[in-house]
N, C-alpha and C positions, 0 to 999 in steps of 0.2 A: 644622590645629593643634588639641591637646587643647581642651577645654573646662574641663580646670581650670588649664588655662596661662592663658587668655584672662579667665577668670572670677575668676581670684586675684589680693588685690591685697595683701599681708601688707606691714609693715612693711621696706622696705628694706632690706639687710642687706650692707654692704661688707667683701671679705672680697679686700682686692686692696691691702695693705698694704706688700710689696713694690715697687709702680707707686708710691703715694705715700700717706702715711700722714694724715688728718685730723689737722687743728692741735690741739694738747694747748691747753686750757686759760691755761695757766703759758705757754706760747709766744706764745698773743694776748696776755695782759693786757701782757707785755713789751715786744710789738714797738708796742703802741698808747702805750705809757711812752717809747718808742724816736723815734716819731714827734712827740713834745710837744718836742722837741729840734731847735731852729733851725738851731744851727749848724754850721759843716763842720769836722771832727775835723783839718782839716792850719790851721785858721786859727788865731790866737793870741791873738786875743778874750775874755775872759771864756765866753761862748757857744761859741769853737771849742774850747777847752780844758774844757768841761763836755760836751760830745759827745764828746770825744777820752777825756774819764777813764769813760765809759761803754762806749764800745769798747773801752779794756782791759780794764775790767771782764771784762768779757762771752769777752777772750781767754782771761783768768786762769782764769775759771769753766770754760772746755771746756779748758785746758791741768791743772786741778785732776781734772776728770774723770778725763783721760788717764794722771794720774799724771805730765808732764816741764813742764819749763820753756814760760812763755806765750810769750816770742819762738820757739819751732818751730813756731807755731799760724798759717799763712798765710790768711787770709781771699780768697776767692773766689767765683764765683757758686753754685758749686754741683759736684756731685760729676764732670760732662762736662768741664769746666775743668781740675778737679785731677788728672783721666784725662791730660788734652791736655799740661798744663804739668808733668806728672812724665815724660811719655817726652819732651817739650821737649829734658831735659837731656842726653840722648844723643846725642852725633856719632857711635858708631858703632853695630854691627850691634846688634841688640834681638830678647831671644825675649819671647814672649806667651802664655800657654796659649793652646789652640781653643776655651775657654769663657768666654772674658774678656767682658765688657759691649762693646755694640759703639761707648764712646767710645775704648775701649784697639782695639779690631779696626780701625776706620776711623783713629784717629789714628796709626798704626803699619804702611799697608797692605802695605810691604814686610817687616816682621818676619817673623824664622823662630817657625813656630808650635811648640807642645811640647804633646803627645798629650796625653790622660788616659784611663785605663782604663774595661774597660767598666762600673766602679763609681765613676767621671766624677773619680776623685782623679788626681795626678799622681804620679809615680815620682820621689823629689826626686834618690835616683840617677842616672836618666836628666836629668834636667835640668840638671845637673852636666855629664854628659858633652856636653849639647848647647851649651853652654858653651864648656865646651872646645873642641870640634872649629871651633866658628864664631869662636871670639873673641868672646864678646859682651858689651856693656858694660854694660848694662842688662839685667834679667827684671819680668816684669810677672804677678804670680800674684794673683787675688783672695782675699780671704781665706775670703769664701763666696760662694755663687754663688745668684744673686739667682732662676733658674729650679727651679733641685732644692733649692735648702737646704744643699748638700752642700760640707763644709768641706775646704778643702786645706791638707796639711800647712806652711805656711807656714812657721813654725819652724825646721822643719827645712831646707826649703832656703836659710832665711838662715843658717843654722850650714855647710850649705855652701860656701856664697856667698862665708863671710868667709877675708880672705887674699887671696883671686883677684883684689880690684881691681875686682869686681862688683857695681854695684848691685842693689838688689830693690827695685821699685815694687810694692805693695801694696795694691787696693780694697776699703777696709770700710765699703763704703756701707750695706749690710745690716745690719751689727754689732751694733750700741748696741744695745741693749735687748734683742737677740734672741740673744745667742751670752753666754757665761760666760769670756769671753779677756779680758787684760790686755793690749790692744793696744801698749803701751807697749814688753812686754819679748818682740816679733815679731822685732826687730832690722832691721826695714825702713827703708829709708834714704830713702822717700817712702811718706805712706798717705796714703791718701785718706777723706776724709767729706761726709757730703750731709743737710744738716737735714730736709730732706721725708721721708724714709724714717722715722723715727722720731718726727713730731708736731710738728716745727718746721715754717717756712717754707721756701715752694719759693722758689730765686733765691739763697741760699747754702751754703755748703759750706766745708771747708778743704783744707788739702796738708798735713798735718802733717810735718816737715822732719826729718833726724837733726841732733843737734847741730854748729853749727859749719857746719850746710849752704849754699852758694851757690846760687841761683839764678836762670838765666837765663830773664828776663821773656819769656813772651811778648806782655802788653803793654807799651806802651812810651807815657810822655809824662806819667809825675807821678811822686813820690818816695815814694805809699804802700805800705804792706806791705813794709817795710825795701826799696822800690824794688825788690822781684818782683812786684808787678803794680799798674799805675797803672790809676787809677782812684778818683772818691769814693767811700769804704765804703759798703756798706749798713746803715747804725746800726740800725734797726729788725730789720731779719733776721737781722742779728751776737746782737742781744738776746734774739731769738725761738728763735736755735739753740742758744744757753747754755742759755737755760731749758728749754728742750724736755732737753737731754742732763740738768739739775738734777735734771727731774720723773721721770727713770726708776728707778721703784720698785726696792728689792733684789728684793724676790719676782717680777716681773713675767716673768720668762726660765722661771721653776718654773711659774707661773700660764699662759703661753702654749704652752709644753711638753704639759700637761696637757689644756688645750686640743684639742693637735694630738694627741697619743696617741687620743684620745675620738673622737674623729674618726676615724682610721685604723680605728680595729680596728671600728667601724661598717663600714667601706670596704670591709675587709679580707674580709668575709661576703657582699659581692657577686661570684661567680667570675666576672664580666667587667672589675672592676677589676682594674689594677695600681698598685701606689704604689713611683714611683722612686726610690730611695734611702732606702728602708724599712730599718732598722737599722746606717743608715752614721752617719757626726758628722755631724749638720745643724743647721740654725737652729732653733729651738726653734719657730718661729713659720710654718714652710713645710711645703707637702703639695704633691707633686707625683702627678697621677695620672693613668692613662689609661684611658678608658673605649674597650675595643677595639670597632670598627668605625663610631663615631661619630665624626667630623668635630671636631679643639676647638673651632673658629670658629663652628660652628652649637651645641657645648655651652655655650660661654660665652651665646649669642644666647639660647637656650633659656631659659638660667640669669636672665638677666637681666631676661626677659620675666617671669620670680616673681619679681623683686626683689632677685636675691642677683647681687652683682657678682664676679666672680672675674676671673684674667688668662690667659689665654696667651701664650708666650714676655714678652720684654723688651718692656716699655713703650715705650722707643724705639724698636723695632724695629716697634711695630704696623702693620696697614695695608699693609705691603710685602707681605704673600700667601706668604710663604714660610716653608717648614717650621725649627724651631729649630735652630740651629747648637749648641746646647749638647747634644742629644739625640742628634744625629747622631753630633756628635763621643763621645759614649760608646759608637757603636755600635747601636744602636737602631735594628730596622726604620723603615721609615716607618708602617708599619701600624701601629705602637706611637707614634713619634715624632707623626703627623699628626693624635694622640687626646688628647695629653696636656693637661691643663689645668693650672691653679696656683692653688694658695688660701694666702693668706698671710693672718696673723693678727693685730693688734696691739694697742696699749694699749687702745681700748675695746672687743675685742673681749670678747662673751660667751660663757654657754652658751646661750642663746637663741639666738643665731647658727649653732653647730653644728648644733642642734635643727632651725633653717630652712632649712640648706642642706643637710641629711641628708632630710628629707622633699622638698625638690623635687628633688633627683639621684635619690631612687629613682624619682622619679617620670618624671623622664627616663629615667634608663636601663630602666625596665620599659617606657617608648611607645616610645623609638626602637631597642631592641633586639629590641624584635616586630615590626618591619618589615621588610622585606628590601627591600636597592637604594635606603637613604635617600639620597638625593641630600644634599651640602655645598654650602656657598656659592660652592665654585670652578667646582660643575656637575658634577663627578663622581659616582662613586656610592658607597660605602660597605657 
């Protein structure tokens, strides 16, 4: 191991925003206001009906963000839930894209899958026909994808959707603060949200519902959340998630854009980098990139030994030893796919941060690309 891997000990630098975002400020002081709160939101108490006027509160505030009405705003744990309980509604066949997060992959393991190009978008054309030819009752398109950054026409395949009798499930777990869409006017008839991603609390999320919508609980045994999922609310991380979507700055999409721009084209002067989805619609706040011949599992390891956290593939997914399905699915060697890392960026991120993780990637990629036959942590060689 270098000597100035081991001998360096710089300020910390989390740059893995994506995976889960550090609590905003406005998020704690809420949820600790949220906590001062005894009583249970379904009793009839003075105390349950002062907890109960703080959870609407808190709906109103993220159905105000949203731009639609507070009763579409379903409280749940968190964005794996609103994955599970939006393909819930399907008796019958279900398509998925191949890049879906794998609460949509594993909650749906018989769906027909729907390709995306080797520029990792979907052809809402093709989706349409796949549709058709299956019958299917339900689609499940993210609205960006939480590995490359890279936005799918979503819009568009709800304008085709409509008429067919088609649902369109929706995940904008990524969203908030990082993309410039009106999620509202998607025309998706299930989206999904996840507080953690954007400076709230881990432990909630929503289903955002279209108007008018029914649905069928998958828990079952209390009358909350208009009786689609029993359970006692979480009042604290209900208040922690309002606040968190409150405190997202107008500039903050310009400010992390600018960020990531700064970055790349730093990147972009390494000819052993690659940056995936370099000039497509992405998250303002993601960088996908692959350092050819290095191992990601030993770049992140590298990386994190100076202090700078970064991720490979989906967070839920870590640990399993296995190469990205999102990378694959666009076609992508392995020899490109088994390099790639992810740096995602968020509200406190700086430019101190760029500055820290630009000087210890070069510093990686100058020692481990002067080596020949680095071994990775699966024991191969590179």
């Amino acid at each position: 191991m270098g000597e100035s891997i081991r001998s360096a000990r710089p300020r910390p630098v989390y740059l893995d925003h994506n995976a889960t975002a550090p609590l905003r400020p406005e998020a704690r002081a809420a949820m600790f206001a949220g906590l001062e709160e005894i009583g249970n939101p379904s009793s009839v108490h003075r105390f349950g009906r002062r907890a109960r006027g703080r959870l609407e509160q808190a709906r109103e505030d993220i159905a105000a963000w949203l731009g639609i009405e507070p009763d579409r705003v379903l409280f749940v744990s968190g964005g794996t839930e609103a994955n599970n309980l939006a393909l819930h509604q399907a008796r019958g066949p279900v398509l998925v894209s191949a890049i879906e997060h794998p609460s949509v992959l594993e909650a749906a393991p018989q769906a027909l899958r729907l390709p995306v190009g080797e520029d990792g978008r979907i052809d809402p054309d093709r989706c349409r026909a796949l549709v058709e030819e299956n019958g299917c009752e339900l689609v499940s398109v993210m609205l960006a994808n939480n590995e490359t950054g890279i936005v799918q026409p979503v819009a568009e395949i709800a304008a085709l959707l409509q008429g067919c009798g088609v649902r369109l499930h929706v995940d904008a777990a990524q969203v908030p603060g990082r993309l410039d869409r009106a999620l509202a006017e998607i025309g998706a008839d299930y989206l999904t949200l996840s507080a953690h991603k954007l400076g709230g609390p881990p432990g909630i999320g929503a289903l955002v519902t279209a108007p008018g919508a029914e649905i069928r609980p998958l828990l079952r045994g209390g009358g909350q959340e208009r009786r689609a999922r029993a359970g006692t609310e979480n009042l604290p991380a209900a208040m922690g998630f309002a606040a968190a979507l409150r405190a997202v700055d107008a500039g903050e999409i310009s400010r992390l854009e600018s960020l990531r721009d700064r970055l790349e084209a730093a990147l972009a002067e390494l000819p052993q980098v690659r940056i995936i989805g370099r000039g497509l619609p992405r998250l303002a706040n993601t960088s996908c990139i692959a350092l050819r011949g290095v191992d990601s599992r030993l770049q992140v390891m590298r990386l994190d030994l100076e202090g700078i956290a970064v991720g490979a593939g989906s967070a839920c997914s870590s640990g399993k030893m296995a190469q990205s399905h999102v990378l694959t699915a666009m076609g992508l060697p392995p020899e490109i796919a088994s390099c790639a890392i992810r740096i995602s960026l968020g509200w406190n991120s700086t430019e101190a941060d760029i500055d820290a993780f630009l000087a210890a990637f070069r510093r990686l990629a100058g020692e481990l690309r002067g080596r020949r036959g680095v071994a990775n942590p699966a024991g191969a060689t590179t």
